[in-house]
C-alpha positions, -999 to +999 in steps of 0.1 A: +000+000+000+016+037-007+016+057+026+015+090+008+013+108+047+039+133+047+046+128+080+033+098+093+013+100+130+034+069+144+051+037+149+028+012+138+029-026+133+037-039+092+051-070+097+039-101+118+061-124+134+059-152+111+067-132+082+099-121+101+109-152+107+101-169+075+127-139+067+156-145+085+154-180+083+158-183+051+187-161+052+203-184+074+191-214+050+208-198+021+236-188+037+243-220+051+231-236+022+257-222+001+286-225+018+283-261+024+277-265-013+311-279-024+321-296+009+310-336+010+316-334+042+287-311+051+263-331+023+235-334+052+244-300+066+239-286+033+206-311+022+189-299+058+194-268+050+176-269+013+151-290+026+138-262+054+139-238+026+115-254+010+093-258+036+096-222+043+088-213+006+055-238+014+045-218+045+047-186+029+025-190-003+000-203+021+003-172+043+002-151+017-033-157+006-046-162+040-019-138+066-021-107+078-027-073+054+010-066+048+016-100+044-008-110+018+008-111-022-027-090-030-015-065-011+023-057-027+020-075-058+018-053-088+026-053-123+053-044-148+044-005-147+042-004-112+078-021-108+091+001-135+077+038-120+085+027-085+129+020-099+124+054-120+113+074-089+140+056-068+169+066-096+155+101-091+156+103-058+115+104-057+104+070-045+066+065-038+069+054-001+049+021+007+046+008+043+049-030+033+071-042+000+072-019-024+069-024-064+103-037-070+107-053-034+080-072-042+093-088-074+126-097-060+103-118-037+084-134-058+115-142-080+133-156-045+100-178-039+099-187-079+141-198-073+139-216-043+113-238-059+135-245-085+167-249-067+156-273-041+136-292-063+164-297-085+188-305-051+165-331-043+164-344-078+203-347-078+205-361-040+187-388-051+206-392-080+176-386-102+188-369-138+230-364-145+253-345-146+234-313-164+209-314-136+235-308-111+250-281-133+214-264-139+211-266-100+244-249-093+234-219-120+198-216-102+218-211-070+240-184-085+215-168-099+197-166-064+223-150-053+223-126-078+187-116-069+194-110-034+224-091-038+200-068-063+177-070-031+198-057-005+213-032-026+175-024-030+168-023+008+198+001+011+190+022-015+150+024-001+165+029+037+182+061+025+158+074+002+127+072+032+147+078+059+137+047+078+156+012+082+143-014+065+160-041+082+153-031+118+120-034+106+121-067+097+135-074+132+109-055+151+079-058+129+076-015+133+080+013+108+063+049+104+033+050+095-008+058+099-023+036+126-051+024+101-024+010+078-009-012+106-018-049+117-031-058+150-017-093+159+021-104+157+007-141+153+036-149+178+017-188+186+018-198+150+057-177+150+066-209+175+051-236+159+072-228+129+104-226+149+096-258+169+092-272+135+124-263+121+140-272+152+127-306+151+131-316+116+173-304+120+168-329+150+159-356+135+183-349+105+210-347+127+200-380+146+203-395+108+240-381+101+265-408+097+291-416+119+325-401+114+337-440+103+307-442+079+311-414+061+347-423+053+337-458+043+307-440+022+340-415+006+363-439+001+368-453-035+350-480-048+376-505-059+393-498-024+380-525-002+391-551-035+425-538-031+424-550+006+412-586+000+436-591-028+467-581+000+452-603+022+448-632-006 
């Protein structure tokens, strides 16, 4: 929605808890995610992590038809136009200020969401060794890509942060920004905020109670004709 108050009455609540932490944990996810991408060693760190991303991507197309106002993809998704006047005004200095996503903030979303589909689908394709080689390297260019969209993103935030004089990422943190108190949400949803952590929290459990043991995963890493080398020596 565009707050067009030129000096907004006061610190209201845009974001719900939920939201927030859908947020930052997929941060950490990708993060994690793609550091542990090249390293056998982390495999189930890294699988874990792609796995919980896509249950957060599942989560928040369902609370996007049905969440709070701010939350909602009817209330920040816009079209081409939109996208295009809202980077124009930005270049110039002359943003439209919206209290929840903005035009352009609000592609890079749905392009994050569209990604993550795609890039865990295609990890779980290749952890279960379903397609070659190419699907592995169509995975690893998803992934890049990603992370060329959220570097655009931040730069966005920043950019947004400077031109509205208000910080975007604290916001996310706190759930407040500036703004009319008829434009703000009522409930944090802070019950349905633990249920998703205790959710996450138990499915890394139970991943973690799956990890091999250090001396299985050097038997799982060591080369195949190595254990015929052994019975020949002992032949």
């Amino acid at each position: 929605m565009n707050d067009s108050s030129a000096s907004p009455a006061e610190r209201v609540l845009v974001w719900d808890l939920p939201v927030r932490l859908f947020h930052w944990l997929m941060v950490l996810c990708f993060a994690g995610a793609y550091l542990t991408a090249e390293s056998e060693r982390w495999r189930l760190v890294h699988v874990t992590f792609g796995y919980t991303m896509a249950g957060l991507v599942a989560f928040r197309l369902v609370w996007g038809l049905i969440g709070t106002r701010h939350a909602r993809f009817a209330s920040f998704v816009r079209g081409p136009a939109a996208v295009m006047r809202y980077l124009r005004g930005l270049l110039q200095g002359q943003a439209e200020h919206h209290l929840g996503h903005n035009p352009a903030g609000a592609l890079a979303i749905m392009l994050i969401l569209a990604l993550t589909a795609a890039v865990t689908s295609t990890g779980w394709a290749n952890f279960n060794d379903v397609g070659g080689e190419w699907l592995e390297e169509v995975h690893e260019v998803l992934a890049n890509l990603m992370l060329l969209i959220i570097g655009v993103h931040v730069v966005g935030v920043g950019l947004s942060s400077r031109l509205h004089r208000e910080n975007l990422v604290r916001a996310m943190i706190t759930g407040y920004k500036s703004g009319q108190p008829q434009n703000g949400i009522r409930r944090t949803w802070r019950s349905l905020a633990l249920v998703m952590l205790v959710g996450v929290l138990t499915f890394w459990w139970q991943q973690w109670q799956h990890a091999p043991t250090p001396g299985q995963q050097a038997t799982m890493q060591a080369p195949s004709g190595q254990h015929h080398g052994d019975d020949d020596d002992d032949d």
